[in-house]
C-alpha positions in Angstrom: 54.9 -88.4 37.1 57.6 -90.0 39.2 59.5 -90.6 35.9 59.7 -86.9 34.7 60.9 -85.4 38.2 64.4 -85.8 39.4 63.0 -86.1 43.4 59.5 -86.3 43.1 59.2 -86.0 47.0 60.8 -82.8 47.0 57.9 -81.4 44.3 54.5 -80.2 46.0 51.5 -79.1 43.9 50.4 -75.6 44.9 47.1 -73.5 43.8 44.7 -70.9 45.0 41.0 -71.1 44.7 38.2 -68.5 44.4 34.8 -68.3 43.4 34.7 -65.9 40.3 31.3 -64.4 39.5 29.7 -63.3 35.6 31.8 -60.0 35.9 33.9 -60.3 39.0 35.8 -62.3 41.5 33.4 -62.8 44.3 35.3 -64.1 47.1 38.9 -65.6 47.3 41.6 -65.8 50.1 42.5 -62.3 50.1 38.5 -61.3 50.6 38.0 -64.1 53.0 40.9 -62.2 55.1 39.7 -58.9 54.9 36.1 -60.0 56.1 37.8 -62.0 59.0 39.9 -58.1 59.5 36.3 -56.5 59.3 35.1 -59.1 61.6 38.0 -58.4 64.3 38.5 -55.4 64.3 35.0 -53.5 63.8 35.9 -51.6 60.8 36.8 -51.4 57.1 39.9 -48.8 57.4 41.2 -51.0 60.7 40.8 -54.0 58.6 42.7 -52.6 55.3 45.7 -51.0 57.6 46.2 -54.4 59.0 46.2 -56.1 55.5 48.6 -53.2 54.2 45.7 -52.1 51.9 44.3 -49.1 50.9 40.9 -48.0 52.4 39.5 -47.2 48.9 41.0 -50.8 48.1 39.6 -52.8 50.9 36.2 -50.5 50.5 36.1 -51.4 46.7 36.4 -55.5 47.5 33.7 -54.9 49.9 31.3 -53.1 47.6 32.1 -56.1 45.3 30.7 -58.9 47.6 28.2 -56.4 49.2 26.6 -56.1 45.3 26.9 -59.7 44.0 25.9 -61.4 46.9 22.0 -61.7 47.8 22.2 -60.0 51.0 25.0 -57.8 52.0 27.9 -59.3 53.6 29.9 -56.2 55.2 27.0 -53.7 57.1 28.6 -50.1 57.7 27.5 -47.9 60.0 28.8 -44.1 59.8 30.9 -41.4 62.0 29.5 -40.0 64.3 29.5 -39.3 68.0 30.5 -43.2 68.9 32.4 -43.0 65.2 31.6 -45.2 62.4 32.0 -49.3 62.2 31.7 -52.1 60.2 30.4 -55.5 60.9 30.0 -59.0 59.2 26.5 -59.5 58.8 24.9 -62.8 59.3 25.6 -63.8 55.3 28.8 -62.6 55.6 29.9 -64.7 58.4 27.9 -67.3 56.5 30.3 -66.6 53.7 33.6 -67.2 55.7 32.0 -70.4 57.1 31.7 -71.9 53.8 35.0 -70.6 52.3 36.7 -71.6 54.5 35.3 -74.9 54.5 36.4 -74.8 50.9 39.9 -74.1 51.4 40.3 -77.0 53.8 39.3 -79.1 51.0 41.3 -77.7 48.5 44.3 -78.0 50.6 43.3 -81.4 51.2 42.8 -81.9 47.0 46.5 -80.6 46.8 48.3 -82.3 49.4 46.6 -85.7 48.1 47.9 -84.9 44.8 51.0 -83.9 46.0 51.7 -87.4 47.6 50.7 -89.2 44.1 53.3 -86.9 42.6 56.2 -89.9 43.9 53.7 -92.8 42.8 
């Protein structure tokens, strides 16, 4: 490709990567984030504020990969006298494990490719 680029080293190959279920997206980078919000912060609405997203958003992704997953990766817990919460259960965690493990190949796909871009 060195031959159609006028400075093939200053060209980089970008791309995102998600894993798209038979109706919906089921987890992506955005999704990943918002469980790792979930995850740090205790709650859905904490996690969406911190994202700049909507609670009805982030509550919507999460009732996504709570019903296409085999077990449930977001557990909720509501208001009350100690207030309501949300926590990663053990698939969900599970699920940022391995996602993440996926984008550390991908990134590792692209920058490979990226350096056969000046070949």
């Amino acid at each position: 490709m060195k031959d159609l680029l006028p400075a093939p080293a200053d060209y980089r190959l970008e791309g995102r990567v998600w894993v798209q279920g038979p109706h919906d997206r089921f987890l992506g980078i955005g999704r990943l984030e918002l469980l790792a919000q979930i995850q740090a912060t205790g709650s859905i609405s904490r996690a969406a504020a911190a994202m700049g997203m909507s609670y009805k958003r982030a509550w919507d992704l999460v009732h996504s990969m709570n019903t296409q997953a085999l077990a449930p990766l977001v557990a909720t817990q509501t208001g009350g006298k100690s207030g309501g919460g949300a926590l990663l259960t053990s698939a969900g965690s599970q699920a940022v494990a391995d996602f993440q493990g996926v984008q550390t190949r991908f990134q590792a796909f692209l920058a490979e490719e990226t350096r056969r871009l000046a070949e």
